[in-house]
N, C-alpha and C positions, 0 to 999 in steps of 0.2 A: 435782366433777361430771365430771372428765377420767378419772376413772377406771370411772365407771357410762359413759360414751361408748364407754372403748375395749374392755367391755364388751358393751354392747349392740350396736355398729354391723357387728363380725364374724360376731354370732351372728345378727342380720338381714339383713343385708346382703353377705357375702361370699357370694363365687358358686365353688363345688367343681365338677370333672370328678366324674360318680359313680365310684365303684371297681369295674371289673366283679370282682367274688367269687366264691368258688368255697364254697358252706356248709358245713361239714360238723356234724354233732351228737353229742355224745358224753353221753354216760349218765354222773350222779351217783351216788355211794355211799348216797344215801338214796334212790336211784328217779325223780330228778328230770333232767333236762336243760340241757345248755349248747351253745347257739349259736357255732360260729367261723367268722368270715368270711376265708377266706383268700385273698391276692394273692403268687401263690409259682411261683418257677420254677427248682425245683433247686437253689439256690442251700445254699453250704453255711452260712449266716449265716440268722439270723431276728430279727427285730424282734416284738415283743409288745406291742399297744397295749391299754391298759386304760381306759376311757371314764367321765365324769362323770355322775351326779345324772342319771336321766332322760336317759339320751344312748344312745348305740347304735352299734358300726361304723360307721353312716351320719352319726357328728357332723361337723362340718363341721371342729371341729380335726384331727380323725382323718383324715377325705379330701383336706383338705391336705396336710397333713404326709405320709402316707404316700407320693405318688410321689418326693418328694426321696430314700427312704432305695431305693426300688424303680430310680430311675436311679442308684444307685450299686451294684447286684447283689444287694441285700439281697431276700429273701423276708419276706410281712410276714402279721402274723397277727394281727385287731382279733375280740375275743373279748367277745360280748354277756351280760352281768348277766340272772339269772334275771328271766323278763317284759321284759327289753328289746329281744329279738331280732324282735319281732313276731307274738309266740304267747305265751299263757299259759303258765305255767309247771304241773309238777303235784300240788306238793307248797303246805300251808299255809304256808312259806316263800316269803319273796321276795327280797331283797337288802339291804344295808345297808353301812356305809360301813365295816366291818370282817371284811367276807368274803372273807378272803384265801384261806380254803379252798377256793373257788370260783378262785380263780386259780390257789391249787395243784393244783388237780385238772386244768386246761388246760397247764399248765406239765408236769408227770407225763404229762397225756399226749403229748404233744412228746416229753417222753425218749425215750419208749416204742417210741413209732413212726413217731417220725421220726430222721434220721442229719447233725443240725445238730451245727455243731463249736464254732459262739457264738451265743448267745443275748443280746439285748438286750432291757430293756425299758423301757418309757414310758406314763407313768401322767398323767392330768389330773383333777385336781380331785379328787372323793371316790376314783378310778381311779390317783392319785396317791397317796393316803391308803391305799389297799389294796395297791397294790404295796410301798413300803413297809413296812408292819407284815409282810407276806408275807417279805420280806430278811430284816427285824430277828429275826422270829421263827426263821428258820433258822437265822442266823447263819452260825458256820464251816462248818453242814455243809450250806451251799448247793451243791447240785451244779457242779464248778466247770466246766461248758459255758458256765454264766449268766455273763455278764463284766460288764455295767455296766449304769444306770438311767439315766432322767433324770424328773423329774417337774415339775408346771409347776401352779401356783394350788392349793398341796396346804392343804384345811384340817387340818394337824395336830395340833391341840386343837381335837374338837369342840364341845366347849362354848362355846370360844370363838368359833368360829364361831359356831355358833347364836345367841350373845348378839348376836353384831353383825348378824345378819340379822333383831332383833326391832325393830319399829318404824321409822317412817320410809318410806325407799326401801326399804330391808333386806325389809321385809312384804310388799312388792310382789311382790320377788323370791321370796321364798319363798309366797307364796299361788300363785303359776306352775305351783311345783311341787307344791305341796300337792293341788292340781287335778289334775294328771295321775295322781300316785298315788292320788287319793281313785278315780280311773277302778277301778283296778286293783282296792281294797275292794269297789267294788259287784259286779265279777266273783266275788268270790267272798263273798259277803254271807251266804249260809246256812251254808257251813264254817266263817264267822268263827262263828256265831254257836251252833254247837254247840262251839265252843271258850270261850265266854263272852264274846269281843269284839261291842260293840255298835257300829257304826258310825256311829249314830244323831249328828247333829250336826257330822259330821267335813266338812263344805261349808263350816262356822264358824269352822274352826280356821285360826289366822295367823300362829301360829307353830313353829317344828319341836320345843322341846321340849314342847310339851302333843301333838304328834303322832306325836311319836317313844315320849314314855310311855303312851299311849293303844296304840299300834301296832305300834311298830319292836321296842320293849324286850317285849311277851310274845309275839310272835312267833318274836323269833328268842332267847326264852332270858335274858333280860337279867331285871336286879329291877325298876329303872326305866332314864329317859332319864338322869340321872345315870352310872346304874352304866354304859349302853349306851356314853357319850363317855367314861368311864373307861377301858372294854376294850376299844375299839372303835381308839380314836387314836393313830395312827400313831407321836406324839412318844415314851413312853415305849420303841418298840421303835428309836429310832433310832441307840440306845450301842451293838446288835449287829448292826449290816449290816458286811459283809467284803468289800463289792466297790464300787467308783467307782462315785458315786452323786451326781447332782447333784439341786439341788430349787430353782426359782426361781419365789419367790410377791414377787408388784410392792408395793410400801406401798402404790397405791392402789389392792388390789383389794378389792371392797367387800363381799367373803364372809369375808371374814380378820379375824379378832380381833388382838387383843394375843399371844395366846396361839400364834400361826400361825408366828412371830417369834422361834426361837429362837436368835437370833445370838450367844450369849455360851454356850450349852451345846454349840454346835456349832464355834466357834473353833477347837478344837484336835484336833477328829476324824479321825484320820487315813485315814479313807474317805467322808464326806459331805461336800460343800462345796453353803453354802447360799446364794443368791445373790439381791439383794431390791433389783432396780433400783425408780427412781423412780416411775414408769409403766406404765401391763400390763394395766391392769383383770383379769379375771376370765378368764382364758383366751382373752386377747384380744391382747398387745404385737404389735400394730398400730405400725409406726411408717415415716412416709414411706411409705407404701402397701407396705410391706413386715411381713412375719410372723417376725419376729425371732426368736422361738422357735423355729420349723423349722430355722433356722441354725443358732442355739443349739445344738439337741436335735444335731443331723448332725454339729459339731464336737466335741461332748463324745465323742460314742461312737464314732467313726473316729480321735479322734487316736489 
């Protein structure tokens, strides 16, 4: 139960300063748009925050977190998931937990045009999972501006995940979200349904793989939800990331499978180190009324 607590009690109950932002929006390769919320002032450093499952710039780990790295000079950039920025998105796509393209296209455009000399970045939860697979997939020919990562409650095998969010407390949590995306369906309910997706039922569904093969997987290209947590999960890209990368998922967070856990493949990687304290819930380490993470996150990427 100490982990569904530490868990639940930040994501209710912590109180954030809002971030005053500055938006800007940049235009997709397929016609579509991406939301940046940026807190920046010249600075030659940028932090890059990438946000969880139904989260948005406004997540409360994100508005945390980000004035620790802004009082230390750092310019920060929390960059919103198609539909999460608070406007529809325009294309039959939406997001999913392997759209790293969608980060490369935020990241590309930072090169582009902006004159940062390091680039960081920090990923939570599925925002974790995508930054990630985003590194591994580059590998060496990561623009070397980008210096390190750190990621926090990353589900790395989705499947595993999903299996351990079925039943129980697990269904809880995931009907949460199941609700706010089914939002999103009914917006667009007549282009689903000249695409042949029927929505019809999707109020019933309670767990993410009947939602993700139903949805997730012919939306964005997949065969099923199988194939989706095959290509989609960060684990297999994790033998080519080339730059200091930390990833710390708690044993009790209660989104994480077995599968989330790979501490015997990652032993001797000489650029991830994965780190799986006792406690933490779910993007939550909470501890002695302190956000342990935020430390965390600020000593890894300034040592």
């Amino acid at each position: 139960m100490i982990g569904h607590w530490q868990t639940l009690i930040p994501h209710f109950f912590r109180r954030v300063k809002a971030v005053a932002y500055v938006r800007e929006r940049i235009e997709t390769g397929d016609g579509d748009f991406l939301d940046l919320d940026w807190a920046a002032e010249n600075s030659d450093r940028l932090v890059i925050f990438s946000h969880g499952l139904e989260g948005s710039s406004r997540s409360k780990y994100i508005q945390g977190m980000l004035p620790l790295f802004r009082a230390e000079g750092y310019d920060a950039l929390a960059w919103n998931c198609r539909t999460c920025g608070g406007e529809m998105n325009r294309t039959m796509r939406f997001y999913h937990s392997g759209a790293s393209d969608d980060l490369g296209a935020v990241i590309e455009h930072v090169l582009r045009t902006k004159k940062y000399k390091e680039i960081f970045l920090i990923g939570f939860s599925m925002g974790g999972n995508i930054t990630l697979k985003y590194l591994g997939e580059k590998g060496g020919a990561l623009d070397p501006r980008i210096k390190k990562a750190v990621t926090f409650s990353v589900p790395l095998d989705l499947k595993s995940s999903t299996e351990r969010m079925t039943g129980g407390m697990g269904a809880i949590y995931t009907r949460k979200f199941v609700h706010t995306l089914n939002k999103k369906l009914e917006l667009k309910k007549p282009e689903l349904a000249k695409l042949g997706i029927d929505i019809a039922g999707a109020n019933r569904i309670w767990d993410f793989h009947t939602w993700d093969g139903r949805f997730t997987a012919p939306l964005h290209g997949f065969k099923s939800a199988d194939d989706y947590y095959a290509k989609a999960s960060a684990k297999p890209f994790l033998r080519d990331i080339r730059i200091p990368t930390l990833i710390v998922n708690a044993k009790n967070d209660p989104f994480l499978g077995p599968g989330c856990f790979p501490v015997a493949e990652l032993r001797e990687h000489p650029f991830v180190r994965l780190e799986v304290p006792e406690r933490g819930g779910h993007v939550g380490f909470l501890e002695k009324g302190r956000f342990v993470s935020e430390r965390l996150a600020l000593k890894f990427l300034v040592e």
